[in-house]
C-alpha distance (Angstrom), angle and dihedral (degrees) to the residues before:
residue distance angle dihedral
X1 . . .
X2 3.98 . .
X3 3.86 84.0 .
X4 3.61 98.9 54.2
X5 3.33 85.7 48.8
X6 3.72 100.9 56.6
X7 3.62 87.2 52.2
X8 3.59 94.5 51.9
X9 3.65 83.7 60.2
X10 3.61 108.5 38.1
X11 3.98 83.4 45.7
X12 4.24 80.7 54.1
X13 3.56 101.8 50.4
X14 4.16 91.5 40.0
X15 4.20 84.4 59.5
X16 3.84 89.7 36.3
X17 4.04 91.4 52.1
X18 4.01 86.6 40.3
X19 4.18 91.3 53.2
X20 4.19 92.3 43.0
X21 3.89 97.1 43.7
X22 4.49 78.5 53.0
X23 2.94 95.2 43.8
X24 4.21 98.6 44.9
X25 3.97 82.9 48.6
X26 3.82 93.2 59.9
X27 3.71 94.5 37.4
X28 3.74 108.2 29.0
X29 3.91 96.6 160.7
X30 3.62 99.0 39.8
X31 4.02 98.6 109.8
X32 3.61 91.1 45.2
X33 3.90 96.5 48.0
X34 3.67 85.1 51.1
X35 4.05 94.2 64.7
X36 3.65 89.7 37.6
X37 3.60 91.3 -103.8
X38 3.66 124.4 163.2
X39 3.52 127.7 -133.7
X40 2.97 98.0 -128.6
X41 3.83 98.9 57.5
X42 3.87 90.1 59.9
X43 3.75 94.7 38.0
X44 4.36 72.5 70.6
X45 3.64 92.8 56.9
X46 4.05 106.5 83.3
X47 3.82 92.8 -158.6
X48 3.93 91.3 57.9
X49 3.65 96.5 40.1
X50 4.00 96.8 46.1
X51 3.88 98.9 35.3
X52 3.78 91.6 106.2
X53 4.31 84.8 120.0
X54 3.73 87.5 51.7
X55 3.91 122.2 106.0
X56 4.04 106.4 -111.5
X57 3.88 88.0 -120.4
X58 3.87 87.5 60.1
X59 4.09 90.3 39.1
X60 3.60 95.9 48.8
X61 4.15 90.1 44.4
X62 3.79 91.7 48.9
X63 4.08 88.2 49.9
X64 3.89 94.8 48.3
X65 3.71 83.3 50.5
X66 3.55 105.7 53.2
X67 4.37 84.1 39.8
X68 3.69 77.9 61.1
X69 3.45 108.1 48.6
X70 3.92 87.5 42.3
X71 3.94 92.1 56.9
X72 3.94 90.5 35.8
X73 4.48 82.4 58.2
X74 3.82 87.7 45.2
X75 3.68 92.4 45.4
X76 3.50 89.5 51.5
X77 3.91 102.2 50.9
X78 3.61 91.8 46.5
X79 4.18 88.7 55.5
X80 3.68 86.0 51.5
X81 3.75 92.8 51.6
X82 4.23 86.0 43.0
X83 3.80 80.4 45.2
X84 3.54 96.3 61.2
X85 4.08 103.6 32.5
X86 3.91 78.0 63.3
X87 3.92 100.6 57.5
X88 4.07 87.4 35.6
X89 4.24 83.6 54.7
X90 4.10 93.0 33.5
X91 4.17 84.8 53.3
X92 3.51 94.2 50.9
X93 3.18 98.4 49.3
X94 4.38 91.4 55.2
């Protein structure tokens, strides 16, 4: 039973890998246009513009990274700027 079952799977993530690695090919942008990512910002990054070798799990997991870490750095400059509207309010009101 354990075998059938490992074939079940491997036969899973074989059509899984098949279905991402079409669908990255006719949308190869789409993780980064969901962060609001430019291109051109990961076109910088040499493991997302040479990762043509890479398995599309590991491609599309390395591009929802990097969208991450680019929204978590704009996340984080606009709580600074929050940040300091609130002491500029909090000392006018003293």
């Amino acid at each position: 039973m354990a075998q059938e079952e490992n074939d079940f799977l491997r036969d899973q993530v074989r059509r899984l890998t098949a279905a991402l690695n079409h669908y990255q090919s006719a949308y190869p942008n789409f993780v980064l246009e969901e962060y609001d990512v430019p291109v051109d910002d990961a076109s910088t990054e040499a493991w997302l513009s040479q990762s043509k070798d890479l398995p599309p799990l590991l491609k599309e997991y390395d591009a929802t990274i990097f969208g991450l870490q680019k929204q978590l750095e704009s996340l984080e400059k606009q709580l600074q700027r929050l940040r300091s509207q609130a002491q500029d309010v909090a000392e006018e009101n003293e």
